[in-house]
C-alpha positions as CSV (number, residue, x, y, z in Angstrom):
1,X,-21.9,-4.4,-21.4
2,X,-22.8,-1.6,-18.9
3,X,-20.7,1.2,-19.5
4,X,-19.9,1.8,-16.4
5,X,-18.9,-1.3,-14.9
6,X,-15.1,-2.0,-14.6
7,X,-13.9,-3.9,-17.7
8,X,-11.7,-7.0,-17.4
9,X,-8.3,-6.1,-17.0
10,X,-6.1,-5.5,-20.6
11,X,-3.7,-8.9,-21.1
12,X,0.0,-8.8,-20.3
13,X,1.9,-9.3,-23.3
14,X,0.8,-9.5,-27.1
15,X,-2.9,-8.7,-27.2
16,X,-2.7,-7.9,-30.0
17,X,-4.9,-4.3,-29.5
18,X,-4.0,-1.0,-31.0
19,X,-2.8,1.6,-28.8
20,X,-5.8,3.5,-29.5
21,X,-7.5,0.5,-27.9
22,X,-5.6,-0.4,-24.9
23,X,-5.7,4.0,-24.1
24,X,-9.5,3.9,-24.3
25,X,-9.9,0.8,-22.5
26,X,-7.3,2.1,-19.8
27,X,-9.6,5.4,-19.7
28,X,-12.8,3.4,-19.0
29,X,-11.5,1.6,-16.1
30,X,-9.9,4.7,-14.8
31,X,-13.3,6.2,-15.3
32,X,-15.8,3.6,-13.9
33,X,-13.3,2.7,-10.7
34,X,-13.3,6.7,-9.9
35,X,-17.2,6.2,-10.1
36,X,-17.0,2.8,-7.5
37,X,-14.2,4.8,-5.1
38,X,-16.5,7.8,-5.2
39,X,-19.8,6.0,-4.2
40,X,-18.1,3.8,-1.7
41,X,-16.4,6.4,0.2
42,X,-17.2,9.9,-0.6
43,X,-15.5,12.4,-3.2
44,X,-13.7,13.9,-0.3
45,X,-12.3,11.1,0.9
46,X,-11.6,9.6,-2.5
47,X,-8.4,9.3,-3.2
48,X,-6.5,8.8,-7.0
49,X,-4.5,6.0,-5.0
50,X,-7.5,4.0,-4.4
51,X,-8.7,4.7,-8.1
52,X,-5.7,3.1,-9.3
53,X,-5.6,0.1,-7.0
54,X,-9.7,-0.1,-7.9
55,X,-8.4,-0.4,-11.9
56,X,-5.1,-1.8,-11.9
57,X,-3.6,1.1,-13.6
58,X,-0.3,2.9,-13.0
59,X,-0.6,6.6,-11.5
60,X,1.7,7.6,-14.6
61,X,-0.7,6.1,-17.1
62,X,-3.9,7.9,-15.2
63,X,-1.5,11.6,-15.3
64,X,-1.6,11.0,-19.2
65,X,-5.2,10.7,-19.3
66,X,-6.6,13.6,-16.5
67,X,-4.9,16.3,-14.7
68,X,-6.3,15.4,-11.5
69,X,-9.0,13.8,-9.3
70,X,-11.4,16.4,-10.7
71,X,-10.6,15.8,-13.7
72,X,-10.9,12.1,-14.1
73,X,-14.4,12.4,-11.9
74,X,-16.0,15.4,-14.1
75,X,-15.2,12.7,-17.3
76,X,-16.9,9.6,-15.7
77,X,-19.6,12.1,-14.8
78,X,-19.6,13.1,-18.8
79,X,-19.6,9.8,-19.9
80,X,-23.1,8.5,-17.7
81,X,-24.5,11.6,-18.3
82,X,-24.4,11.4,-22.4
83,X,-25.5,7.4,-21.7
84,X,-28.2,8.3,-20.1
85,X,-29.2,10.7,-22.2
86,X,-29.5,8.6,-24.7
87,X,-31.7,6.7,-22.8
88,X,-34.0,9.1,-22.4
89,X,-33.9,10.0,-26.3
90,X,-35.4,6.7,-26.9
91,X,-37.8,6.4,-24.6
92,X,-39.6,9.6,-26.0
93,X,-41.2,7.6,-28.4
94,X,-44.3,9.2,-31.2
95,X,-44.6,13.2,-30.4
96,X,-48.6,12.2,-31.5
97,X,-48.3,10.0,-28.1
98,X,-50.7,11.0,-25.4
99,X,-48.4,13.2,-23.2
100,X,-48.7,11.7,-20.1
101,X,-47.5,8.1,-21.3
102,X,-44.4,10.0,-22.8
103,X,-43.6,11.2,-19.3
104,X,-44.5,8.2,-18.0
105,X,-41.8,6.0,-20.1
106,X,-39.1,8.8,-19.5
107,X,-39.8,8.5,-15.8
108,X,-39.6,4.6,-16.2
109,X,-36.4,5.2,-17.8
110,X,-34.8,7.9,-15.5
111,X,-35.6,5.5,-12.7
112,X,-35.3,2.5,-13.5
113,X,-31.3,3.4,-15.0
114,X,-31.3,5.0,-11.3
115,X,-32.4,1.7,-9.9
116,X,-30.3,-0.4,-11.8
117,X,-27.0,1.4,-11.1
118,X,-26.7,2.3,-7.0
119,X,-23.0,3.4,-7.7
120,X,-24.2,6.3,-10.7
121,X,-27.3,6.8,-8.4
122,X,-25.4,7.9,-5.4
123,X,-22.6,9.7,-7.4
124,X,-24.4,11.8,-9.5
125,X,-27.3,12.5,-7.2
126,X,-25.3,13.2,-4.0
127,X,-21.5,12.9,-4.1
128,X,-21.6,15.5,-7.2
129,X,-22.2,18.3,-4.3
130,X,-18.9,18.0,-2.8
131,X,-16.7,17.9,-6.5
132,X,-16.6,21.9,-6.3
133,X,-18.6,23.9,-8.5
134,X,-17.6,22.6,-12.2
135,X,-19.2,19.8,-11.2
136,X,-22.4,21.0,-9.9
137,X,-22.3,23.6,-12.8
138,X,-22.5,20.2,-15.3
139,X,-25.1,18.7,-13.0
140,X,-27.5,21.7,-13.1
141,X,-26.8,21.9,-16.6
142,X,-27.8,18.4,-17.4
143,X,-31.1,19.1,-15.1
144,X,-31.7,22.3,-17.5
145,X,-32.0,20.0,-20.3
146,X,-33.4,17.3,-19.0
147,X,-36.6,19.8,-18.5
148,X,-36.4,20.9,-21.6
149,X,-37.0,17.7,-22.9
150,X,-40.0,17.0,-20.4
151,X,-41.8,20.6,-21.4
152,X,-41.6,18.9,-24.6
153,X,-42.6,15.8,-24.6
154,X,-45.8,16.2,-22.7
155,X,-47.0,20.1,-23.5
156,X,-47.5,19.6,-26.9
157,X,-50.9,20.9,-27.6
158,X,-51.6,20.9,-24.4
159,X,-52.7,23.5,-22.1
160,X,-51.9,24.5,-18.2
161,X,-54.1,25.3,-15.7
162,X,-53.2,28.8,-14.7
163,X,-51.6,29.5,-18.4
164,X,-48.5,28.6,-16.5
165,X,-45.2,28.3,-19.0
166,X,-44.7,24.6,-19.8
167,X,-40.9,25.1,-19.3
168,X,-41.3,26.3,-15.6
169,X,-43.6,23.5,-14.8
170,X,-41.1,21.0,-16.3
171,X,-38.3,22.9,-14.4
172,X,-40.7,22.4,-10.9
173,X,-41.5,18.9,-12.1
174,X,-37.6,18.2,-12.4
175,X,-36.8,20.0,-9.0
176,X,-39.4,17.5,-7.2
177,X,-38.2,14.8,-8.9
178,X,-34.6,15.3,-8.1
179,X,-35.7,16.0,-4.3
180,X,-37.3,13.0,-4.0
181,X,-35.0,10.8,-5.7
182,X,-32.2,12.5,-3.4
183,X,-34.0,12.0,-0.6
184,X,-34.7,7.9,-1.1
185,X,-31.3,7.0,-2.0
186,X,-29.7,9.0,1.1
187,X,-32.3,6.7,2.7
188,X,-31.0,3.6,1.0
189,X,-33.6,2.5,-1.1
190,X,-32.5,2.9,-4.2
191,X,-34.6,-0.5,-5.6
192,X,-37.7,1.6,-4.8
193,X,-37.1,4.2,-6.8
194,X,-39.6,3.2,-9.7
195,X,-42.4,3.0,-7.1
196,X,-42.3,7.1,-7.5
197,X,-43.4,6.9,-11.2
198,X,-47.4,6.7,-11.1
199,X,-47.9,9.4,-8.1
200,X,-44.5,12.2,-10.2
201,X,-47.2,11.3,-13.4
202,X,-50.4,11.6,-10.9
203,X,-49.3,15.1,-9.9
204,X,-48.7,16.3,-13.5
205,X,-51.9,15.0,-15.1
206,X,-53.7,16.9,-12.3
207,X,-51.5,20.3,-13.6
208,X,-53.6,19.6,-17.0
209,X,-56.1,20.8,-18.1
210,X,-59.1,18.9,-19.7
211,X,-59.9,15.4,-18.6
212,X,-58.6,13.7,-21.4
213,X,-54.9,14.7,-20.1
């Protein structure tokens, strides 16, 4: 099951479910339905109310888990962030893989998790702005090592044109990327997102040298 899609509501009565279970499972709904409020509506005008109507949870039982709205959004944001990093772990695949078809399965990752999930998509690419600066602070920070991981993955014995530093390349590479993933989903297409993969891995192999890159 996707992580961050609202879980069937807890049974009334014996369930027969530990309290550590029904407190995590109360968490992840509080979680994923601040993700759905957010992306339907704006953080601004998200409200814990509508969080709680979204999960069928009491407002006492979301004040034992977060402090606040903040709170509660910065730990959904948390939680798809680690998932997704994870995905991009595995899709890293052999470091004696050609460089350019590592970038191009972490790209097919990144956007195709984008694709597949419009609510994360719109959160975490443009909503995050308006959550105050913790949460940009955690975005940027993510982004940070999200290059790291691309200087990696495709500099290894490898070569710049211009002896320019793989990590500000990846950081550049990550900046466009991020632009241009912003840009399409403000525009709605958020399916299309994949269709940027060949021309972000045309761009790079041309910041290569040999012809073998």
């Amino acid at each position: 099951m996707d992580p961050d899609t609202l879980p069937t509501p807890l049974p009334r009565g014996n369930h027969g479910l530990s309290r550590e279970d029904v407190s995590a499972a109360q968490r992840g709904r509080l979680l994923t339905g601040m993700l759905e409020v957010v992306a339907e509506r704006g953080y601004a005008a998200a409200t814990v109310g509508a969080v709680l109507s979204r999960a069928h949870i009491s407002r006492q039982t979301f004040y034992e888990h977060f402090a606040d709205k903040q709170d509660c959004f910065l730990a959904a944001f948390d939680r798809s962030a680690d998932n997704f990093a994870r995905l991009i772990e595995q899709s890293l695949g052999s470091p004696a893989d050609p460089p350019l078809s590592r970038l191009d399965r972490i790209l097919e990752a990144y956007l195709g998790a984008l694709a597949g999930n419009p609510t994360n998509a719109r959160v975490f690419m443009i909503e995050i702005y308006a959550a105050g600066y913790p949460a940009v602070s955690r975005r940027l920070a993510r982004a940070e090592t999200f290059a790291m991981v691309l200087a990696e993955a495709v500099t290894i014995g490898r070569h710049w044109r211009g002896g320019l530093d793989p990590l500000f390349v990846a950081r550049s590479v990550t900046g466009a990327v991020s632009g241009l993933v912003t840009e399409q989903i403000n525009s709605g297409d958020i399916a299309g997102l994949p269709e940027l993969r060949p021309r972000i891995v045309a761009l790079v192999a041309a910041l290569l040298e040999g012809e073998d890159a």
